[in-house]
C-alpha positions in Angstrom: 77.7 140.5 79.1 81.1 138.5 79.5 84.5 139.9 79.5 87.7 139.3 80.0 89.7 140.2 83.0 94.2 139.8 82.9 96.1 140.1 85.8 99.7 140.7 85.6 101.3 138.0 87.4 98.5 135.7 88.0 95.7 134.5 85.3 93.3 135.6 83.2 89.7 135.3 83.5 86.3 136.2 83.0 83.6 138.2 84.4 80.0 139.9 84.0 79.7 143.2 83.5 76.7 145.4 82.0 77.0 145.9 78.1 78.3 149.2 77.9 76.2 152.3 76.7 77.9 155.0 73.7 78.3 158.1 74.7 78.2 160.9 72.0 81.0 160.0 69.8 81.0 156.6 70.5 79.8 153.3 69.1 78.9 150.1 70.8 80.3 147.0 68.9 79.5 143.0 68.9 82.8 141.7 69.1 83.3 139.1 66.7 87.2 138.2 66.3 90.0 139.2 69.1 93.4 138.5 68.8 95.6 137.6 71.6 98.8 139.6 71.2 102.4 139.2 72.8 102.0 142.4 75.2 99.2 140.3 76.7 101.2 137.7 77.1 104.3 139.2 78.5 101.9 141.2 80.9 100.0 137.9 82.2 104.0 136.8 82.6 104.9 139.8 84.6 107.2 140.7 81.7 105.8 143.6 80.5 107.3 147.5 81.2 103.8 149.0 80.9 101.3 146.5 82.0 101.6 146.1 85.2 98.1 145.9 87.0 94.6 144.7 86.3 93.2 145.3 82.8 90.6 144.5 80.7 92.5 143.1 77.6 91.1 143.2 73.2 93.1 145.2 71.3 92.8 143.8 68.3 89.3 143.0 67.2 86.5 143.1 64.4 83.1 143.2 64.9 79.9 144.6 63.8 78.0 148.1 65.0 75.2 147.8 67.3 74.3 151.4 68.5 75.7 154.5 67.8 75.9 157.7 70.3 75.1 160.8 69.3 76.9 162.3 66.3 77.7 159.7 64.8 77.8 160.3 61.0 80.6 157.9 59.0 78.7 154.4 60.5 75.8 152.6 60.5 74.4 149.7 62.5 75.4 146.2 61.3 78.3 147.6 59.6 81.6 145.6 60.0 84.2 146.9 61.4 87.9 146.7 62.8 89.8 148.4 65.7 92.8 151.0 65.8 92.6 150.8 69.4 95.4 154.0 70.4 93.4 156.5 71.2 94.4 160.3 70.8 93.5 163.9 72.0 93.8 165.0 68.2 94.6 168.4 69.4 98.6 168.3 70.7 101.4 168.9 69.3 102.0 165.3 67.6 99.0 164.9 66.7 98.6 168.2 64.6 102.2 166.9 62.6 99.6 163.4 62.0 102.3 161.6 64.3 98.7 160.2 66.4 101.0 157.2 68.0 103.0 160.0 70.0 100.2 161.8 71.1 100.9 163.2 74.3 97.5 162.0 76.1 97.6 158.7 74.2 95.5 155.8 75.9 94.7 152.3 75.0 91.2 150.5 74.0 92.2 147.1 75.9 96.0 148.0 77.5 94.5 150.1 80.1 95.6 149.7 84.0 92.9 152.8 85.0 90.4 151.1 82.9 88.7 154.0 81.5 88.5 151.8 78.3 87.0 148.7 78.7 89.2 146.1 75.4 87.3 144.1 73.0 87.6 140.3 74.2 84.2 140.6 75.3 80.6 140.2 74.5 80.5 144.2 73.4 83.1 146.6 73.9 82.9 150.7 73.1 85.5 152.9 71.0 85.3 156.3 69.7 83.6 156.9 66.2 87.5 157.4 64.9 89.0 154.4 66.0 86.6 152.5 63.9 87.6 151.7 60.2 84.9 150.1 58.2 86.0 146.6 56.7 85.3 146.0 53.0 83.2 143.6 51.9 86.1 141.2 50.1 87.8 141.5 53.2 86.5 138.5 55.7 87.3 138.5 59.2 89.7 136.5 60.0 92.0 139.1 57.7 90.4 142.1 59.1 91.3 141.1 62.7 94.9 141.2 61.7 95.5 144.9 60.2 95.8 146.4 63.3 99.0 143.6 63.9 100.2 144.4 59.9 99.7 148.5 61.0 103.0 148.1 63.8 105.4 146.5 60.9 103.5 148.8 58.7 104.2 152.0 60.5 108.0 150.5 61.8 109.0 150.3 57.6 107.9 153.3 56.7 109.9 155.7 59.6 112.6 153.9 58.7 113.5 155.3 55.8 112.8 154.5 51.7 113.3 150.9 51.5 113.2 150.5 47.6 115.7 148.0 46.5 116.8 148.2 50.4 119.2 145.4 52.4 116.6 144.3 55.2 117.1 141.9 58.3 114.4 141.2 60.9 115.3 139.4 64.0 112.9 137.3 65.2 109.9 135.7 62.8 106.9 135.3 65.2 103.8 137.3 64.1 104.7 140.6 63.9 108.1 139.3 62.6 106.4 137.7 59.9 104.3 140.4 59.1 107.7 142.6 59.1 108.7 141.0 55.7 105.4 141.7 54.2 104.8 145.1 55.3 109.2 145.6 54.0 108.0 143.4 50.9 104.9 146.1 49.9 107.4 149.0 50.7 109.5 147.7 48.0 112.4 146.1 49.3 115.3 144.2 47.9 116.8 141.8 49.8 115.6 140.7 53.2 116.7 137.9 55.9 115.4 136.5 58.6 116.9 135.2 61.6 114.8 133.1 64.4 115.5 129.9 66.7 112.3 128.0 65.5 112.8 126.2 62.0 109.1 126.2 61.4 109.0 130.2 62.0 112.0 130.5 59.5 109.8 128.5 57.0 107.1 130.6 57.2 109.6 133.4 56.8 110.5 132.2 53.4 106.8 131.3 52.5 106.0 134.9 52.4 108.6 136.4 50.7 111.7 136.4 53.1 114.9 135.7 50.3 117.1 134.4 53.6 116.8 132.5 56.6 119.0 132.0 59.3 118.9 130.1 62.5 119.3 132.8 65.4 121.6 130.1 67.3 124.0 129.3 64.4 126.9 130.4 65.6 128.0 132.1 62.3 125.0 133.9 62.4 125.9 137.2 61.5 128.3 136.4 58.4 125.6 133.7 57.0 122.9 136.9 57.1 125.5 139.4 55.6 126.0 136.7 52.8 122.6 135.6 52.0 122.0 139.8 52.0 124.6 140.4 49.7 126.1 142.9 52.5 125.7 144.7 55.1 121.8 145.8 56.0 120.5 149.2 55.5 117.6 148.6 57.8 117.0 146.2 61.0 113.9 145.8 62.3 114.4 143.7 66.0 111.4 142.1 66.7 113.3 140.4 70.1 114.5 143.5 71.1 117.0 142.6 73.7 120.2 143.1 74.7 121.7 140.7 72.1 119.3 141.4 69.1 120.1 145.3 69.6 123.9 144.7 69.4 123.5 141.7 67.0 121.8 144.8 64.8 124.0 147.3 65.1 126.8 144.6 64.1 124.9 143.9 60.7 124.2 147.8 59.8 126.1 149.5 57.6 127.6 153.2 57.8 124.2 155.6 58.3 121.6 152.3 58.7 118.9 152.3 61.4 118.2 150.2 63.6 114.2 150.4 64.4 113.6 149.0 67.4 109.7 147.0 66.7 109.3 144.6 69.8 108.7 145.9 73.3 112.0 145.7 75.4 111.7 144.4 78.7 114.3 146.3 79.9 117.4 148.6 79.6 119.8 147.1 77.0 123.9 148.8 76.8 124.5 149.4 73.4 127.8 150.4 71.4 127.7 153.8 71.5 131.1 155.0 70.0 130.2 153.0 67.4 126.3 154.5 66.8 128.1 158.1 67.2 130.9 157.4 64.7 128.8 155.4 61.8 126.0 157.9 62.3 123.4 154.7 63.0 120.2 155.7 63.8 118.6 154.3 66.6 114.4 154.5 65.4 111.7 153.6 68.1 109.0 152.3 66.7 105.5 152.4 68.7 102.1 151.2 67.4 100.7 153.2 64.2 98.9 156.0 63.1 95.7 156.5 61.2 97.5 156.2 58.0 99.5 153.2 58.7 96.0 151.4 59.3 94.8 152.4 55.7 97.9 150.8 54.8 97.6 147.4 56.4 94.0 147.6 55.4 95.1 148.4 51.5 97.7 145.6 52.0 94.4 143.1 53.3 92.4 144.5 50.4 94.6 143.4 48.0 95.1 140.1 48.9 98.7 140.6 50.7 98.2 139.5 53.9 99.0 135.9 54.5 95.9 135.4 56.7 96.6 131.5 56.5 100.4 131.3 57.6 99.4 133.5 60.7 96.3 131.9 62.1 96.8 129.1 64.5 93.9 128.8 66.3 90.3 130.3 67.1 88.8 129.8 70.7 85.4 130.7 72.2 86.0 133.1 74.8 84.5 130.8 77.5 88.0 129.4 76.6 90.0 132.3 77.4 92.1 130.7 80.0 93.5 128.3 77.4 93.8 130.8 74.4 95.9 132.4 76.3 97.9 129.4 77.2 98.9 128.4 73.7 99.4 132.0 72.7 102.3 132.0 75.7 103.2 129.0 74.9 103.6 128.7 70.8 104.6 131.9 69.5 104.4 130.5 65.7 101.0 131.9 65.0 98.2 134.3 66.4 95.2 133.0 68.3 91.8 134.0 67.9 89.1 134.4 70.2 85.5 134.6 68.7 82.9 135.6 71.5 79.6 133.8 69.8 76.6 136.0 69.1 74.0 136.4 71.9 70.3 138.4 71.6 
């Protein structure tokens, strides 16, 4: 079979490998959708904290069982289904309090330097019988493929507190921004504003429920965001996640908000702290999902809530990885696809 191949710092290509064999608990899976997400790109830029070395990317992906290894019971073959591709021991500490995400031997199906697990932007990939969620039948592909990206805004809203009727800004309104303001939206949020340098990104903002938009580089910024909110935020998800974003955040809180911290920061950041300490702000990492936050996304997809065609861009053939990943880099406005096409 064909997979891909990233290297941090240089390209991305493909190679041939044998199609993997399931061992007991696993299941071998026909890719048929893969997403190109923004760690892939930061770590093909070198920009990434965590990616540094060779991997074998796919972490978001559908696709359709082919064989099952032993004990399988809760799949059958040519069943559809999507990826939650953080894998946990299921037996520490986090895990047991159904925090999975934290798990203290966590690894990654498709963001793994030892490359123990092989991602999905190939021909076939394996995953464990639990990282598998079946896709329902109203539910087409294109949609599926973007539940595990819903689960991270998903999973970001609900540790950050009860957002009915809440005051809600996201910075940044690429993908996961976007999806942000629907996962806040189905948590029941009042008013939420965006902020982002593209115009066409705010627009899309607004298209999908966003009440506000601002334009990151206004130079009012902050007192057009506090108007169009009403006042001060009780909640701000950064989806930049720099140095400016996190204090631009903390500026917009109010007394006892939190500031969840969604996008991956490429490095330390000096934040107020006599401030954080004084107005009791909560700083809130956000990383990846759990188990429940995918039945969430997937709920969201089920009922029609996810605005599969305001996040699309593009679909390539994975002979075209090279240049997927090119315009992913390069135009962060929607998500690129790649669709392996089926062989045998």
């Amino acid at each position: 079979m064909r997979r891909a191949v990233a290297e941090p710092n240089d390209d991305v290509r493909l190679e041939t490998a044998a199609i993997p064999t399931p061992a007991p608990g696993e299941v071998l899976v026909r890719s048929t959708l893969v997403g190109i997400c923004g760690s892939d790109t930061h770590a093909l830029a070198g920009h990434h904290p965590f990616l540094t070395s060779r991997y074998l990317p796919g972490h978001e992906a559908t696709g359709t069982v082919v064989a099952l290894g032993d004990g399988i019971e809760s799949l059958f073959v040519g069943q559809r289904v999507l990826l939650k591709p953080n894998v946990a021991c299921g037996d520490c500490a986090n895990c047991a309090a159904g925090r999975s995400n934290a798990c203290a031997q966590l690894s990654w199906i498709g963001c793994d330097p030892s490359l123990h697990w092989a991602g999905a932007m190939a021909d076939y990939f394996v995953a464990p019988e639990r990282n598998l969620f079946p896709v329902p039948d109203g539910v087409d592909d294109r949609t599926a493929v973007l539940v595990e990206c819903l689960a991270t805004p998903v999973h970001a809203v609900r540790i950050s507190g009860d957002l009915t009727g809440a005051r809600v800004v996201i910075l940044g309104a690429g993908t996961i921004g976007v999806l942000c303001v629907v996962a806040a939206r189905h948590a029941g949020a009042g008013a939420m504003v965006v902020t982002d340098l593209d115009p066409g990104k705010l627009d899309r903002a607004r298209r999908v429920g966003a009440h506000g938009a601002v334009p990151a580089d206004d130079p009012a910024v902050n007192e057009r965001v506090l108007a169009q909110l009403g006042g001060p935020a009780d909640v701000v998800l950064d989806c930049v996640t720099n140095e400016r974003s996190l204090n631009q955040a903390v500026a917009l809180l109010r007394r006892a908000g939190t500031l969840a911290v969604v996008g991956v920061p490429p490095r330390d950041a000096t934040l107020p702290m006599p401030l954080i300490q004084d107005w009791e702000i909560r700083v809130q990492g956000c990383a990846a999902y759990t188990e429940a936050d995918i039945r969430t996304a997937l709920q969201i997809a089920t009922d029609a809530g996810l605005p599969t065609d305001e996040i699309v861009a593009a679909t390539y053939g994975l002979d075209e990885v090279a240049s997927a990943f090119g315009q992913a880099a390069a135009d962060s406005s929607g998500k690129v696809l790649i669709a392996p096409p089926r062989r045998g």
